[in-house]
C-alpha positions in Angstrom: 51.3 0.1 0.7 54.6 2.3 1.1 54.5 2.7 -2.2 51.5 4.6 -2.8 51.5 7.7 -3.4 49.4 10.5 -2.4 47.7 11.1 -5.3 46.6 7.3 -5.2 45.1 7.6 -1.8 43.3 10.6 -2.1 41.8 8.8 -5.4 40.7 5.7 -3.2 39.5 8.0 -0.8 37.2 9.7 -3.4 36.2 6.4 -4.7 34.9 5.4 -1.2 32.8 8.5 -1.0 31.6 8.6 -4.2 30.3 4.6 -3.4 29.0 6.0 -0.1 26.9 8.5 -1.7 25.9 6.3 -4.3 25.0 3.2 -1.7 23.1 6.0 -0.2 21.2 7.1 -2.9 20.2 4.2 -4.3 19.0 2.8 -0.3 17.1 6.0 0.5 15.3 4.9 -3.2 14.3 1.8 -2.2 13.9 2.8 1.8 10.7 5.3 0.1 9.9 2.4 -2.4 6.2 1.9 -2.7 6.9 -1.9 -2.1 9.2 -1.3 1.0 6.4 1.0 2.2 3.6 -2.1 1.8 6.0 -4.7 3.3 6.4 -2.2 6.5 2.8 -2.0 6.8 2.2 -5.4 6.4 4.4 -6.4 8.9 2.0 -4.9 11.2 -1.4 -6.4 9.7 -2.9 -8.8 11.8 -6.4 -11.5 11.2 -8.1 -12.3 14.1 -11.4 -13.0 14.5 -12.4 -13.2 11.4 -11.1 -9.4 11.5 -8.2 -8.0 9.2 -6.4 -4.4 10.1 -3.5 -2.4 10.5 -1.8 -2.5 14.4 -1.3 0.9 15.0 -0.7 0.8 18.5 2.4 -1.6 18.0 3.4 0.3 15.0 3.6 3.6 16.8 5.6 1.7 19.7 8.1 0.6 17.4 7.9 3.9 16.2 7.7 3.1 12.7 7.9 6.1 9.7 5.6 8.4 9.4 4.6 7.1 5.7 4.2 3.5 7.4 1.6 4.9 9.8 -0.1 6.9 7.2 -0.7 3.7 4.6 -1.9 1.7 7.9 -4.1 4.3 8.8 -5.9 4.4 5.6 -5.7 0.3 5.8 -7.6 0.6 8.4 -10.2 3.2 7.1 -10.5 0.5 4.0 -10.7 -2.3 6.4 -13.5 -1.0 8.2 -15.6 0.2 4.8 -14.7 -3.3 3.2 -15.9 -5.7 6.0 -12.7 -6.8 6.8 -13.5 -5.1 10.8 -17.0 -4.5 12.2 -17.7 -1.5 13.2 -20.0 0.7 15.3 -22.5 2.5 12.8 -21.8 6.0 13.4 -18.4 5.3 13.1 -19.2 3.3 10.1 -20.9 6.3 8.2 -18.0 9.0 8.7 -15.1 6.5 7.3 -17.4 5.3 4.6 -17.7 9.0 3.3 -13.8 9.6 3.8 -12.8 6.4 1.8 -14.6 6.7 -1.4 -12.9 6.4 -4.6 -14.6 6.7 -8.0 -18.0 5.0 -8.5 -17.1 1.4 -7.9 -14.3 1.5 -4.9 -15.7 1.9 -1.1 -19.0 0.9 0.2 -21.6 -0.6 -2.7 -21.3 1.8 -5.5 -22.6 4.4 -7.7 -24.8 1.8 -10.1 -23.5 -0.7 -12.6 -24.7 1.8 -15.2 -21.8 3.7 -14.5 -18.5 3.9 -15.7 -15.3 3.8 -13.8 -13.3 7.1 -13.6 -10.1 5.3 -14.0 -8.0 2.1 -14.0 -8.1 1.9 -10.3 -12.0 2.0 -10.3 -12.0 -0.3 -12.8 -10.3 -2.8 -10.8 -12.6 -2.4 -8.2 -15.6 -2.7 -10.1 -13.9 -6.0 -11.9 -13.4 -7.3 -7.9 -17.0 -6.0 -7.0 -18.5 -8.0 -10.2 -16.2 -11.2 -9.7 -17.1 -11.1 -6.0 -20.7 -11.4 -7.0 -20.4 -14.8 -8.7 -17.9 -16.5 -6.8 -18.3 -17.5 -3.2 -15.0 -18.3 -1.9 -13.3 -15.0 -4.0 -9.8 -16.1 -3.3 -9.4 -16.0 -7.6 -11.1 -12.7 -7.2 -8.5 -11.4 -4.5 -5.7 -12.3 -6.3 -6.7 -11.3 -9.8 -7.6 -7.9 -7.5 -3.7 -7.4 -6.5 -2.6 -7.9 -9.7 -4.3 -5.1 -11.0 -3.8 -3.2 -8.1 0.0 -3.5 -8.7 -0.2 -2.1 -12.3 -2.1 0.9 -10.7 0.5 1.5 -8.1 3.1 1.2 -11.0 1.7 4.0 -13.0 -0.4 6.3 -10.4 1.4 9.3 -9.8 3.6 9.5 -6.8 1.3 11.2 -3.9 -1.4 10.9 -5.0 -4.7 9.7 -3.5 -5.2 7.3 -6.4 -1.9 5.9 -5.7 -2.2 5.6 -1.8 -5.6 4.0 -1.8 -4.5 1.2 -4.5 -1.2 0.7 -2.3 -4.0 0.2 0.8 -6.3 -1.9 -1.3 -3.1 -4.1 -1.9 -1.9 -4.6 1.6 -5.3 -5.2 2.8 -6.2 -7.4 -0.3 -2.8 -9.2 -0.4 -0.5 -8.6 2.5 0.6 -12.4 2.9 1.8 -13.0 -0.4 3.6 -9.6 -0.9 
């Protein structure tokens, strides 16, 4: 070490910031990740009671991210408009409206003589039809979340297409994320 000079150490020194900023980087990427975001939520979902849903009370106490408590909040919203929580029926009525997504995602649907709008509606129409001929729709979930995962893939960052797919696949598939 007595033989370094200071050149060298002021080298190392820039090395170790320059792999700090880096490590940094490349955490706060993954920290944001849409898959980081699901596996925070999920951590929170609970199934009681024949009931599936998003524990916002214990997520606020641990005082999660904003981002987490957004996604669980729309969990919920989907929870309740896909059967996975029973619900009074005014309440029932309002989130239905607010969860809607294309003709075939949300409460029943806009006919089967429509077409979806997109890939995500699509999906939901392919879980809806599936659903319809298969009692125990295990096969359907699963087939569900994998095309839910090519939607969250492509969707664009932000947007509502994107956040309700990401929803759909905690709700759909939270224990084998």
């Amino acid at each position: 070490m007595k033989n370094l000079s200071k050149r060298t150490i002021v080298y190392i020194g820039l090395f170790i910031i320059i792999f700090a900023i880096g490590f940094s980087k490349v955490y706060m990427k993954y920290y944001n990740s849409d898959k980081k975001i699901m596996s925070d939520v999920s951590k929170y979902m609970v199934e009681e009671n024949g009931e599936r849903y998003f524990n916002l009370e214990k997520a606020k106490k641990d005082r999660v991210r904003e981002k987490v408590i957004n996604l669980g909040n729309l969990v919920n919203d989907l929870a309740d408009v896909w059967e996975f929580r029973n619900l009074e029926e005014t309440e029932d009525n309002n989130v239905s409206k607010k969860v809607i997504y294309g003709n075939f995602c949300g409460k029943d649907n806009n006919g089967w003589d429509k077409n979806p709008i997109d890939d995500l509606d699509a999906a939901c129409k392919g879980f809806a039809k599936c659903s319809l001929y298969n009692k125990d729709n295990t096969g359907c979930s699963i087939q569900f979340c994998k095309e839910l995962d090519w939607v969250i893939e492509f969707a664009q960052d932000g947007s509502r297409k994107k956040e309700y797919a990401m929803a759909l696949r905690v709700l759909f598939g939270y224990k084998n994320q």
